[in-house]
C-alpha positions in Angstrom: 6.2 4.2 -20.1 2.6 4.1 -19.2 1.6 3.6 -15.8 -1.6 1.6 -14.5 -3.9 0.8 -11.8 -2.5 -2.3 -10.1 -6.0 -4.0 -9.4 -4.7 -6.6 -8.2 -2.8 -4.2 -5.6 -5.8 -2.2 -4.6 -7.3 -5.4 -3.6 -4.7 -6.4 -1.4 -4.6 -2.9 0.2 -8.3 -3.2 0.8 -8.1 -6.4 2.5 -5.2 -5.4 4.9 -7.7 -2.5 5.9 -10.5 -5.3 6.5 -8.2 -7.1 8.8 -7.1 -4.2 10.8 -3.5 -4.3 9.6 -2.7 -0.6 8.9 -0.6 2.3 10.8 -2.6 5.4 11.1 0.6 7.3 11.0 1.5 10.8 10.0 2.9 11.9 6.1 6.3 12.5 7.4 6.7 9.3 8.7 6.5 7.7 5.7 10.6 8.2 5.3 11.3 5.9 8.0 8.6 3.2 7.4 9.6 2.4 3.8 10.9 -0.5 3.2 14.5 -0.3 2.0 15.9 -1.7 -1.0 17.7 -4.5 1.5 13.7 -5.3 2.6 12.4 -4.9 -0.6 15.2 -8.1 -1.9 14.6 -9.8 1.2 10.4 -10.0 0.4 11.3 -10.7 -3.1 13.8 -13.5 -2.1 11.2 -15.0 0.6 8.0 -14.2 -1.3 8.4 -13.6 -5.2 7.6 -10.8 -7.7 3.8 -10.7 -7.6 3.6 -10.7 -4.0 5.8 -7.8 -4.1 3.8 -6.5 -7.0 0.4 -6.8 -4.6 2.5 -3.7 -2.6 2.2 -1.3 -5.3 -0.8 0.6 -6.4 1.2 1.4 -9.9 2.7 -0.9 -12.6 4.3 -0.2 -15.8 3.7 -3.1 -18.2 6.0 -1.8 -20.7 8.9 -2.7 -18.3 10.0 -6.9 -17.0 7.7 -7.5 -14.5 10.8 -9.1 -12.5 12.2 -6.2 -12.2 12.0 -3.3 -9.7 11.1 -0.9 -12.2 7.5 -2.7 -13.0 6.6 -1.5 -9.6 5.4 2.4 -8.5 3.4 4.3 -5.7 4.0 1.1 -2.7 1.8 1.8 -0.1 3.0 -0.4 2.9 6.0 -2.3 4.9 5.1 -5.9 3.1 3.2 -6.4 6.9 0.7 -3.8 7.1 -0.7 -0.5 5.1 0.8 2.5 6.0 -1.6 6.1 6.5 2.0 7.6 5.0 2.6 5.6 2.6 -1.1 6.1 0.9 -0.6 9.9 1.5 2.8 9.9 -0.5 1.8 7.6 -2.9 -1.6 9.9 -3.5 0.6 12.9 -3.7 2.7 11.9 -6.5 -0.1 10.2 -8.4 -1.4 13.3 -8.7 1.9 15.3 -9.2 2.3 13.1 -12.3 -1.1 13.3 -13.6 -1.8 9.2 -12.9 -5.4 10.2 -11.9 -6.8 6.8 -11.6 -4.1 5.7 -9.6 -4.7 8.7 -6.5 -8.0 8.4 -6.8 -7.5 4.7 -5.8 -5.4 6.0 -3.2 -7.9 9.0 -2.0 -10.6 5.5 -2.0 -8.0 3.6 0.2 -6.9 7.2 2.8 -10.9 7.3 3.2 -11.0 4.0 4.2 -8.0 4.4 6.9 -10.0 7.8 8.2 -13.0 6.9 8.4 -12.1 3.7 10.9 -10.7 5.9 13.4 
């Protein structure tokens, strides 16, 4: 298993910050705001595995990239970027020594701060 940058991702995160669609909301309220596993089938029902893909910051290539598995560190509700979601994501990137991956995260946290 060998986790990657999800360019692709990062993108995606970075133009949701250009347009303005992000929650500037707190670490702990990242619990509530994730998408559940019920949302998560719904967006892949509605919208297909790389859109859902563009929502995570990780992705392992060594697994189906249909598959839930593929997709690590999600940073957002599939509608806008969520402050807690980068700040979770960033904290286990680094937890797990992904260092590419939270820096990308500390890049996309600066962005959200320094808009306020």
């Amino acid at each position: 298993m060998v986790i990657e940058l999800n360019n692709p991702a990062l993108r995606h995160a970075r133009a949701l910050l250009r347009d303005g669609k992000v929650v500037r909301d707190e670490r702990d309220d990242w619990s509530e705001a994730a998408p559940s596993a019920d949302d998560e089938n719904s967006f892949i029902d509605e919208n297909g595995w790389t859109e859902f893909s563009h929502w995570h910051l990780g992705i392992d290539k060594s697994e189906n990239a249909e598959t839930k598995q593929a997709y690590t560190f999600p940073f957002g509700d599939f509608d806008r970027v969520h402050r807690s979601g980068v700040i979770s994501a960033e904290s286990r990137a680094g937890q797990y020594d992904h260092t590419e991956i939270r820096d990308a995260l500390r890049s996309l946290l600066d962005l959200i701060d320094d808009t306020d």
